[in-house]
C-alpha positions in Angstrom: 0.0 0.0 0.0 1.5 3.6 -0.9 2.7 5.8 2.0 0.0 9.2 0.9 -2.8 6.5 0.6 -3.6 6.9 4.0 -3.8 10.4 5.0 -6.0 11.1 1.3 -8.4 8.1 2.0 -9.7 9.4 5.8 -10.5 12.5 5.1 -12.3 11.2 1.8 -14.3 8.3 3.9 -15.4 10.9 6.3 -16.4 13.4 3.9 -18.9 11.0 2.0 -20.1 9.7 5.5 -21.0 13.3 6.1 -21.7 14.6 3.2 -24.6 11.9 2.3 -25.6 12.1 6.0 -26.7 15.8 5.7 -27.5 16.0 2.1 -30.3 13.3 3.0 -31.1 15.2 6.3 -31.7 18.9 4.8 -33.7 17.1 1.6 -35.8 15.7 4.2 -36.7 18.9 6.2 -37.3 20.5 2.7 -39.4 17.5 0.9 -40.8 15.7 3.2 -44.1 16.6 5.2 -46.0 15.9 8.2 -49.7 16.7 9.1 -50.4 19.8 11.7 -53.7 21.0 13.1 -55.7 23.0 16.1 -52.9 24.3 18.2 -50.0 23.4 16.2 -51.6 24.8 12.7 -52.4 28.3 15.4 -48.7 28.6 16.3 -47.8 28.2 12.3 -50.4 30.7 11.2 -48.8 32.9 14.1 -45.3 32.7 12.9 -46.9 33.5 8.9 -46.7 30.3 7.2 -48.8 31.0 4.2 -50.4 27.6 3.8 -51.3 27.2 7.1 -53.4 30.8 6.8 -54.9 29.7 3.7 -56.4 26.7 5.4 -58.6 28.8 8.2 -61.5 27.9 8.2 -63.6 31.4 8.8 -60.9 33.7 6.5 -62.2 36.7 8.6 -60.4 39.8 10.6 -60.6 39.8 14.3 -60.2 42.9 15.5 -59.5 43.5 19.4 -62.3 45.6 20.5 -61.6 48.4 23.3 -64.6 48.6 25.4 -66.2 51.8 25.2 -67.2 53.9 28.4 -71.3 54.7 27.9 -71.9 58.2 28.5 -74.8 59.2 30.8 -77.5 61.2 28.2 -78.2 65.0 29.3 -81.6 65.4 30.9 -84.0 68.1 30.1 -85.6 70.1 32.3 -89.6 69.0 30.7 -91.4 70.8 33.6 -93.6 73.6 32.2 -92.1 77.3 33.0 -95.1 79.5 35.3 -97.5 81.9 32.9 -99.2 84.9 34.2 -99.0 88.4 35.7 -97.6 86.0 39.1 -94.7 84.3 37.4 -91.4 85.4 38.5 -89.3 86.8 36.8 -86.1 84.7 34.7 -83.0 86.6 35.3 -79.6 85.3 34.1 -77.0 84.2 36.5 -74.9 87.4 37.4 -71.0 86.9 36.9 -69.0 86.4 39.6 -66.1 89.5 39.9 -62.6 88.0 39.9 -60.6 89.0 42.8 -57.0 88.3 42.3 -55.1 87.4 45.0 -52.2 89.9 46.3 -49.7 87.2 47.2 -50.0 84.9 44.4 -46.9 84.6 42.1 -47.6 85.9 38.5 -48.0 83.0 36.0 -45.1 82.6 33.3 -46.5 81.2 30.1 -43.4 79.7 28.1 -45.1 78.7 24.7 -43.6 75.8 22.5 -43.4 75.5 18.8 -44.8 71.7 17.9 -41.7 71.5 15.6 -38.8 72.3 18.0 -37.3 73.3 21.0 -39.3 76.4 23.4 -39.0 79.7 21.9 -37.6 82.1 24.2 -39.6 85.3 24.8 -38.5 88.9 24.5 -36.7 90.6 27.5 -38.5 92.6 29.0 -37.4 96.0 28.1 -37.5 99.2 30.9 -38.5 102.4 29.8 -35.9 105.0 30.3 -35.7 107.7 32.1 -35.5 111.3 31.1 -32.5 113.2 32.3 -33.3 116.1 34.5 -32.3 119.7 33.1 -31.5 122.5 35.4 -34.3 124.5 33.9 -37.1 121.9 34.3 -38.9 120.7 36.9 -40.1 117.7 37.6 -43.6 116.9 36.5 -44.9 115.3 39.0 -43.3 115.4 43.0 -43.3 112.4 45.0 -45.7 111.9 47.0 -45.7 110.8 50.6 -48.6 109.4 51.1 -48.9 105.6 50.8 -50.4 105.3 47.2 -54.3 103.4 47.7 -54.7 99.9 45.5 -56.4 99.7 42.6 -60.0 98.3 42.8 -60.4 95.4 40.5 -62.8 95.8 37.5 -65.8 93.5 37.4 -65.3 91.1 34.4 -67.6 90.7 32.1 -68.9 86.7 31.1 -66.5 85.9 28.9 -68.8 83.4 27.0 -71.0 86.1 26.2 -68.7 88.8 25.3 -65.6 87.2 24.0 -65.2 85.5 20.7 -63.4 82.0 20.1 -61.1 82.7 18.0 -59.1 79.2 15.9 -55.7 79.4 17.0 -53.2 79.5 14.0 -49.5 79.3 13.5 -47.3 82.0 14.2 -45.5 83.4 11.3 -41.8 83.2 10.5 -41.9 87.2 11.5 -43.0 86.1 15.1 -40.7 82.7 15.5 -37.6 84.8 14.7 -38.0 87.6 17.2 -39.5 85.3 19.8 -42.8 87.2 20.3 -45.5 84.4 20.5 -48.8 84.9 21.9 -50.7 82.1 23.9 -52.9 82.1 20.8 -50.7 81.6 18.4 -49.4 78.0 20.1 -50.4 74.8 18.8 -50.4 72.0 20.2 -48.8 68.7 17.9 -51.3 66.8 16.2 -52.6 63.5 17.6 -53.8 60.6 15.7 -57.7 59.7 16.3 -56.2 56.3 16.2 -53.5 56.3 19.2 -53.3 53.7 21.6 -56.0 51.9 19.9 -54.9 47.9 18.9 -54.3 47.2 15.5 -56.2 44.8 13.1 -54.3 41.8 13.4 -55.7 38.5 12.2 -56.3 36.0 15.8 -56.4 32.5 14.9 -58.1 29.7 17.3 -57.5 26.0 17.0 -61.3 25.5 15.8 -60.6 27.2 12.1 -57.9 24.3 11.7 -60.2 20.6 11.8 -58.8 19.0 9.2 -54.6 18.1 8.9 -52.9 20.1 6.5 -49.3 18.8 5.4 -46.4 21.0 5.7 -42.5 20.7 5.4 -41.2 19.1 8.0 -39.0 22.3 8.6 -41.9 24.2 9.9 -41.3 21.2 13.0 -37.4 22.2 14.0 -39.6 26.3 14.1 -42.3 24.8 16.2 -39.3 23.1 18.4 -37.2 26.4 18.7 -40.6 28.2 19.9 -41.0 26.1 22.8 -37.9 26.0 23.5 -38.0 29.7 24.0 -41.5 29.5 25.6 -40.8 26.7 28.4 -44.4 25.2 30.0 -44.7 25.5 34.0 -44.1 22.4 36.6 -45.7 21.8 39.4 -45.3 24.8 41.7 -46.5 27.1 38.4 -43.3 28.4 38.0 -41.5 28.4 34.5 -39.0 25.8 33.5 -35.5 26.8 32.5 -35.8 28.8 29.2 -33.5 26.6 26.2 -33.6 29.3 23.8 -33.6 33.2 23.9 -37.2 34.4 24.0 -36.3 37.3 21.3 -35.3 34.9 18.7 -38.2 32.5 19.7 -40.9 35.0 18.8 -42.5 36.2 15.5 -40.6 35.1 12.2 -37.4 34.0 13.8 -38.1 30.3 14.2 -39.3 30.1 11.0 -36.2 32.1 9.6 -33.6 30.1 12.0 -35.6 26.8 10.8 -35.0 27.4 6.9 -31.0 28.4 8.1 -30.4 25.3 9.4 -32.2 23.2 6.7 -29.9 25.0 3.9 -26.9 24.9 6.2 -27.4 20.7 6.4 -28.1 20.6 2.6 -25.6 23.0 1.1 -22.5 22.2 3.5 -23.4 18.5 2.7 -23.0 18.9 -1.0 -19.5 20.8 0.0 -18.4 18.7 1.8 -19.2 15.8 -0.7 -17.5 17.1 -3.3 -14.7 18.6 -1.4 -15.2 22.7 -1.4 -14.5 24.8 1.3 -14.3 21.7 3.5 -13.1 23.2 7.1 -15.8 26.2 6.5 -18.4 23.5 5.6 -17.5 21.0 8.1 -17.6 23.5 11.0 -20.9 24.3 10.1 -22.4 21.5 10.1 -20.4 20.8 13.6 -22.8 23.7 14.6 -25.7 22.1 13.6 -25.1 19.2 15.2 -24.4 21.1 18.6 -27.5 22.7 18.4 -29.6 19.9 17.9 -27.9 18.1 20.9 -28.7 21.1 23.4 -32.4 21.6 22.0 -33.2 17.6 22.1 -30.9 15.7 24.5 -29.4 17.8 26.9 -31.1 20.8 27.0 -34.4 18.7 28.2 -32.5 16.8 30.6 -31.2 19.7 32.6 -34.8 21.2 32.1 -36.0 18.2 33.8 -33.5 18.1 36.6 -32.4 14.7 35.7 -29.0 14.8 34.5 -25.7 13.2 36.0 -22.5 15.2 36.3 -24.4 17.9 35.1 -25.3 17.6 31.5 -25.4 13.7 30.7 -29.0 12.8 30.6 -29.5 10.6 33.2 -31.2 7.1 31.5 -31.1 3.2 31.9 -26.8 3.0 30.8 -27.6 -0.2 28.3 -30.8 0.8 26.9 -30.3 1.3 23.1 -33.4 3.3 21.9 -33.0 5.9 24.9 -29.3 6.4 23.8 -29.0 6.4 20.0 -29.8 10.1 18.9 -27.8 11.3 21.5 -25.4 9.1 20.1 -25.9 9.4 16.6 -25.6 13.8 16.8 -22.7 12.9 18.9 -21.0 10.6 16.1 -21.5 13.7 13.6 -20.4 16.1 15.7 -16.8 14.6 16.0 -16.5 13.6 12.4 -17.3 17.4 11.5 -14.8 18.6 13.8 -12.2 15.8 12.7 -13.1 17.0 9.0 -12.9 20.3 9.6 -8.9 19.6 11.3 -7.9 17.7 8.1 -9.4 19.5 5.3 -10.8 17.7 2.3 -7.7 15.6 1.4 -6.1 15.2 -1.5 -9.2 14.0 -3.8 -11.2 17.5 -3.5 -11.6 20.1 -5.3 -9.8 22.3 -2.7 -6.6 20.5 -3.4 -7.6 22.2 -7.5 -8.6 25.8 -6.1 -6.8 26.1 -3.0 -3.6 24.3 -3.8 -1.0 23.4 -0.7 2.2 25.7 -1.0 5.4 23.1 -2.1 7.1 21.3 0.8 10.5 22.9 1.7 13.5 21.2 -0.1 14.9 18.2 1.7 18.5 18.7 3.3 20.7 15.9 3.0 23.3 16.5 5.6 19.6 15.8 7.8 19.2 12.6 6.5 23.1 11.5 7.4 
């Protein structure tokens, strides 16, 4: 047997046992189907599978409803008014005078523009005083007496004398000096709509009677959601999370389902045929480390039943409770054995990525 015979022929045996391994698993996930229905068809419908929507059985839009508060109706006053020369009299209510109060801080009004920051307001600006000539006397002399407080006007009813104006935007003229007036603020506009729920189509497990077949992708999504969404034990508390709750949510299974599935089938056919072997073989060496944690292990250490803290803890000479664990296990070490050795000398990296010449041998070395 040639001496190179060796090292080409191991990496070649593994990458077929690989490469058909995968190829045949992420066909499989893409081809093949299996049957959903009630809740599982509602998770899929959820997530946006298309064919699972299609099947519903009412096709309408359920709406959230907010519940609206009833409004007590105004009553009217139906008792006839007195006629005659003894009826009293109907007077209007007389307006109450404002008295302001002496030790009350005036009110600053800072208006806002809706599109910026506050506009400042003009400083308020002191009248000067005249200079005094030698030749003129003052107009008026100081008084000593204590000067008497102003008696406040009575105020008219200001919803019978005072017009409602529409308040409008202030022009450029006014934003650039800073002179607003309380009427000329606006507040931002707000959407009749705010803080009301969208339209969003709620399925139930009664639209979905009848199986409907599906990749058997959309599984691996249904299995990353539940992994994210663990159920409760006994004491109602929540079991150990397996998967991050963002990436478990909306389209992400769905989209992390149909990664994997391409990652198995394309870094398959790679690694068949010998391209970009290490790159290949490492991903599918991830693969294979996340389907251990999200089927074997994972479930085990959910379950507290694990022995030195990760190896599920089963019957030790039970075949059918050991070989999936065993069988991800076998393709995770040939992917990282692959991935170590490259593709070998029968590849088609050994074409593109040729191996730079071995150094030239020294023959005092071999003396």
């Amino acid at each position: 047997m040639p001496k190179n015979i060796g090292p080409s022929l191991a990496p070649l045996l593994l990458r077929l046992s690989l490469g058909l391994t995968f190829v045949w698993a992420g066909l499989g996930k893409i081809e093949a189907t299996f049957a959903v229905k009630g809740d599982q068809a509602v998770l899929l419908a959820s997530m946006g599978v298309d064919k699972v929507r299609a099947a519903a059985a009412s096709g309408k839009t359920v709406v959230p409803q907010v519940p609206e508060v009833s409004k007590p109706a105004p009553t009217k006053d139906t008792s006839p008014l007195p006629v005659g020369p003894n009826a009293p009299a109907l007077t209007p209510p007389s307006p109450q005078p404002v008295v302001p109060n002496p030790n009350a801080p005036e009110p600053v009004l800072t208006p806002t523009d809706p599109m910026g920051p506050p506009w400042p307001l003009p400083a308020e600006e002191t009248p000067a005083k005249p200079a005094a000539t030698p030749n003129q006397a003052p107009s008026q002399a100081p008084s000593s007496s204590p000067q008497q407080p102003q008696q406040p006007a009575e105020q008219p009813n200001r919803e019978q004398t005072q017009p409602v104006t529409q308040p409008t935007s202030p022009s450029p003229q006014a934003r650039a000096s800073g002179s607003l007036t309380l009427a000329q603020v606006t507040a931002p506009p707000v959407s009749p709509n705010t803080g009301q729920p969208t339209g969003e189509r709620v399925y139930v497990a009664s639209e979905f009677p009848d199986d409907i077949q599906v990749p058997r992708v959309y599984s691996l999504a249904m299995l990353i959601y539940q992994a994210g969404h663990p159920p409760k034990d006994a004491e109602n508390k929540p079991l150990q999370a397996l998967w991050p709750t963002r990436f478990s949510e909306g389209a992400w299974p769905l989209r992390i389902a149909w990664t994997v599935a391409l990652c198995e089938l394309i870094g398959g056919l790679f690694v068949l045929v010998g391209l970009l072997t290490r790159v290949s073989a490492l991903m599918l060496a991830a693969t294979m480390i996340g389907a251990i944690w999200l089927t074997e292990v994972g479930p085990a250490i959910q379950a507290g039943k694990v022995v030195l803290g990760f190896i599920p803890d089963r019957d030790f000479f039970t075949i059918d409770v050991w070989k999936t664990l065993l069988w991800q296990l076998s393709l995770l070490m040939s992917a990282g054995a692959l991935a170590m050795l490259g593709c070998g000398s029968l590849g088609l990296d050994r074409k593109f990525f040729p191996p730079p010449p071995p150094p030239p041998v020294n023959p005092r070395a071999l003396i």
